[in-house]
C-alpha positions in Angstrom: 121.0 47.3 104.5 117.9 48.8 102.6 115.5 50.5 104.5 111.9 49.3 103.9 108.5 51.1 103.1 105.6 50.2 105.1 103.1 49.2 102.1 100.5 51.7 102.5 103.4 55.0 102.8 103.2 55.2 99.4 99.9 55.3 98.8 99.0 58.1 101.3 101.7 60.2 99.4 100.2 59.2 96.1 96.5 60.3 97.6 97.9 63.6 98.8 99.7 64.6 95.5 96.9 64.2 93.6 94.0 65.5 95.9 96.0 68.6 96.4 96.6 69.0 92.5 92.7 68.7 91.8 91.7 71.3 94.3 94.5 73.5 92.5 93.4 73.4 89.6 89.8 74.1 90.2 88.8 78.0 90.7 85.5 79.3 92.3 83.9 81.7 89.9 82.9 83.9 92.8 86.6 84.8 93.4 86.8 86.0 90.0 83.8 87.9 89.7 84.1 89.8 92.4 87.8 90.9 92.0 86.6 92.3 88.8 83.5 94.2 89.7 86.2 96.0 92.9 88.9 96.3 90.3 88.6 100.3 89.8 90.7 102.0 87.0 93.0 104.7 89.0 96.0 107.1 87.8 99.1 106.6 88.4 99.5 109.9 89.3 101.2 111.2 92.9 98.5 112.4 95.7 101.5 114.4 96.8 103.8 116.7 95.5 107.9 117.4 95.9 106.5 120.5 98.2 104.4 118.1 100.6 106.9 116.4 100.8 109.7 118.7 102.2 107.3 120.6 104.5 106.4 117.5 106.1 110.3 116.1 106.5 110.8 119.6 108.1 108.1 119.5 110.5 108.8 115.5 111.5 112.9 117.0 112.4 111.6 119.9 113.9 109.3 117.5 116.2 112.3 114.9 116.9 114.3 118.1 117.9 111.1 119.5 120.2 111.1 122.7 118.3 107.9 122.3 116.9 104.8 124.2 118.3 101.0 123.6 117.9 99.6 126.5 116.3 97.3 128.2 119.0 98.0 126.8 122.1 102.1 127.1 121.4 102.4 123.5 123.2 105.3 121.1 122.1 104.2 119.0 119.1 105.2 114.9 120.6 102.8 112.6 118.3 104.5 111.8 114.7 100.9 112.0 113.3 100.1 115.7 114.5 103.6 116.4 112.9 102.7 115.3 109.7 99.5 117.1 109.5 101.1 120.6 110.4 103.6 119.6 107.6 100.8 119.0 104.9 98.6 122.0 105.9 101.9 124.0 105.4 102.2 122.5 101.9 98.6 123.3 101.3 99.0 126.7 102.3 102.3 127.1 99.9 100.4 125.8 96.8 101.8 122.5 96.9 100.0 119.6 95.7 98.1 117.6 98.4 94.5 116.5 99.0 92.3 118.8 100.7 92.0 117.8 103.9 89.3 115.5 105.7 87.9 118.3 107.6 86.9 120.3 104.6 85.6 117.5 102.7 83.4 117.2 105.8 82.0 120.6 105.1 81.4 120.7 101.3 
């Protein structure tokens, strides 16, 4: 038994293939354009160094274990983010290589 192919099946297919090739093929300039004028040149240089790092990993296990204080108010450090920002002032303070922070750039 050989199955059989409505007449017009094949032609659909045919449409499809080669309506999808043209717009394929075709590129808007605009797409172009602009990825080149946001296209910056940046290092590949680390924001952070080895030192950031480790202080940060310390004060993340320190906050899982609940040893790790707030500065003033002594009160238990919970949110992951606070942890990491204790952790990269620590690193700042030490030397280590990190960004200044967004609060001084606010003040500069």
């Amino acid at each position: 038994m050989a199955v059989e192919k409505a007449p017009g099946a094949s032609r659909k297919s045919a449409a499809k293939k080669s309506s999808a090739g043209k717009s394929g093929a075709k590129k808007s300039s605009a797409a172009t354009t602009s990825s080149k004028k946001g296209a910056a040149k940046r290092s590949a240089a680390p924001k952070y160094g080895p030192t950031a790092g480790e202080k940060v990993e310390r004060s993340m296990h320190e906050m899982e274990r609940g040893t790790l204080k707030s500065g003033r108010s002594g009160k238990k450090v919970t949110d992951p983010k606070q942890a990491i920002a204790i952790g990269l002032s620590e690193a700042r303070r030490a030397g280590g290589k990190v960004p200044p922070s967004p609060s001084s750039k606010k003040r500069s």
